[in-house]
N, C-alpha and C positions, 0 to 999 in steps of 0.2 A: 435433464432440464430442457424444457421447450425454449426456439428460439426465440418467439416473444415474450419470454420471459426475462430473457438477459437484460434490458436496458429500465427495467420495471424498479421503480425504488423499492427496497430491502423492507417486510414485515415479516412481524414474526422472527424475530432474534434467534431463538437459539434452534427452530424449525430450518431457518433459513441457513445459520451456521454448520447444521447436518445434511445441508442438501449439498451444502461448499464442499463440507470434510468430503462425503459420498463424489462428488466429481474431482477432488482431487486423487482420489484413491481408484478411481477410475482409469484415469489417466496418468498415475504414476508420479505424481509432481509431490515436492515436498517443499514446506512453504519455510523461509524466515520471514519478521518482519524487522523492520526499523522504524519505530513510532515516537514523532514528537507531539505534537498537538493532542493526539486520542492517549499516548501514554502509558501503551500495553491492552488498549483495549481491544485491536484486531487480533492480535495474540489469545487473549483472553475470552475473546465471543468464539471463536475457533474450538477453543480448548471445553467449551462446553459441549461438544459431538463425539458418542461416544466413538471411542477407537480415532481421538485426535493425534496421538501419539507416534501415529503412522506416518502422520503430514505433517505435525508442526515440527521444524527441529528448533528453536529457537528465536527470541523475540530481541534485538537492541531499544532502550528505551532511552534516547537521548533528546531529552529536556531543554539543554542545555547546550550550546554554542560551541563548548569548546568538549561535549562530549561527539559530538558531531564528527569534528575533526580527531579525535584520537578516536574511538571505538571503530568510527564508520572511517575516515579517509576523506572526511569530507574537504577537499582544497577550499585552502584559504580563500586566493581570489575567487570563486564561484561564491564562496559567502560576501566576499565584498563589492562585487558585481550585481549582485541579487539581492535581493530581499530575503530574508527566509522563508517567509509563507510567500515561494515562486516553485517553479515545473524545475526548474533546473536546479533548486537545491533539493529534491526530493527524490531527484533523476539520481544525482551523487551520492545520495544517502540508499537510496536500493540496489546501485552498483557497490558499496561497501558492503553493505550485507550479503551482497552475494559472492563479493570476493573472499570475507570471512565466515563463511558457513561452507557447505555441501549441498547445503538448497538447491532447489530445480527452478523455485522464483523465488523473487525480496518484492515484498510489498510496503513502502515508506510511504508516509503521511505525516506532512509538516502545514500548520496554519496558526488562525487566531479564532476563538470561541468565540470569544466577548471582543469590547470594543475596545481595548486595550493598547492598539494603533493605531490615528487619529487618518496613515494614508490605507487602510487595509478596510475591507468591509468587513463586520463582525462576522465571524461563521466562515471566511472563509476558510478554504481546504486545498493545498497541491497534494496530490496523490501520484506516485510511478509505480508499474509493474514491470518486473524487471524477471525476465524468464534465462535462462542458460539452458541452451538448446546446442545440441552436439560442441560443445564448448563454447560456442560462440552467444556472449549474450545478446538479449534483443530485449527494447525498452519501449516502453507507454508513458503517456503519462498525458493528467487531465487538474482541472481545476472547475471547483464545484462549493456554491455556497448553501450552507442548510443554516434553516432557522431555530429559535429556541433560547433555551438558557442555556449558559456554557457545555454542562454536560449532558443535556440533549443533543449539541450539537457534535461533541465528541462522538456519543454513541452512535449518532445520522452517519458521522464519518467512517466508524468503524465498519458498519454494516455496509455503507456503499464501497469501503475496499475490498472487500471480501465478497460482495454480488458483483462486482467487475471481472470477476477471475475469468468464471466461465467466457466472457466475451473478448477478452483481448488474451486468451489461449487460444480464442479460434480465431483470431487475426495472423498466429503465426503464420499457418499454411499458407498465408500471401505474399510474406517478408521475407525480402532477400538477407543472407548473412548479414549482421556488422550493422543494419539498419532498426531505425526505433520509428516512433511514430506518438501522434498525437489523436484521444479519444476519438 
């Protein structure tokens, strides 16, 4: 993948999905995610490249508040601190996933489609990337509003987790142990 191509928004779904799988098999990384808002759809657009099987090992689809906190580990207080659709509940939710998987990253994605809270703009999206790098993990994490109807804006999210890979894997080589960072 060309370097300006990284920050380019995502077309071409399942083109796009096999350029992922192909860079993550490149580089050896095997993915989970933990998806509230999209739902299993970064899981899912992944899983259309053939030979996905190599990268995905598994998807948490936590909907729900208090799957959060049992599936993922999500601490209580960061939910009651936070909003849900925030960076740092999202941060928690793909450090759970990587604590329960083998994964090499957790990619979470927690927001609102529609207008559905009256203080959140519709569409938005917290996204973290969360890589484990010689044990040590290292985190991203960004926040991004797409337009549309709900599940346009689901699938916009899906697609922008998955074309971020390439670009906050090549932010490691700058990060010290134990440090995260922001898009």
């Amino acid at each position: 993948m060309r370097e300006d191509e990284r920050d380019e928004p995502v077309t071409g779904e399942s083109n796009r999905a096999g350029e992922i799988a192909a860079y993550l098999k490149r580089h050896g990384l095997v993915i989970v995610t933990a998806e509230s808002c999209t739902a299993g759809l970064i899981a899912a657009s992944l899983a259309e490249a053939p030979g996905a099987g190599k990268v995905l090992e598994c998807a948490f689809v936590v909907y729900d508040v208090s799957a959060k906190q049992r599936c993922l580990g999500v601490p209580a207080d960061v939910l009651e601190r936070h909003n849900l659709t925030s960076e740092p509940v999202a941060l928690a939710m793909a450090a759970g996933a990587l604590r329960n998987s083998d994964a090499d990253l957790a990619i979470s994605n927690t927001g609102v489609a529609d207008g559905t809270d009256p203080e959140i703009e519709a569409g938005t999206q917290c996204f973290a990337w969360a890589f484990r790098q010689e044990g040590v993990p290292r985190a991203f994490s960004e926040t991004r509003v797409f337009h549309g109807d709900r599940n346009e804006v689901r699938r916009a999210a899906a697609e922008h987790a998955l074309g971020r890979v390439p670009h906050y894997h090549g932010k490691l080589t700058s990060m010290r142990p134990g440090s995260s960072g922001h898009g």
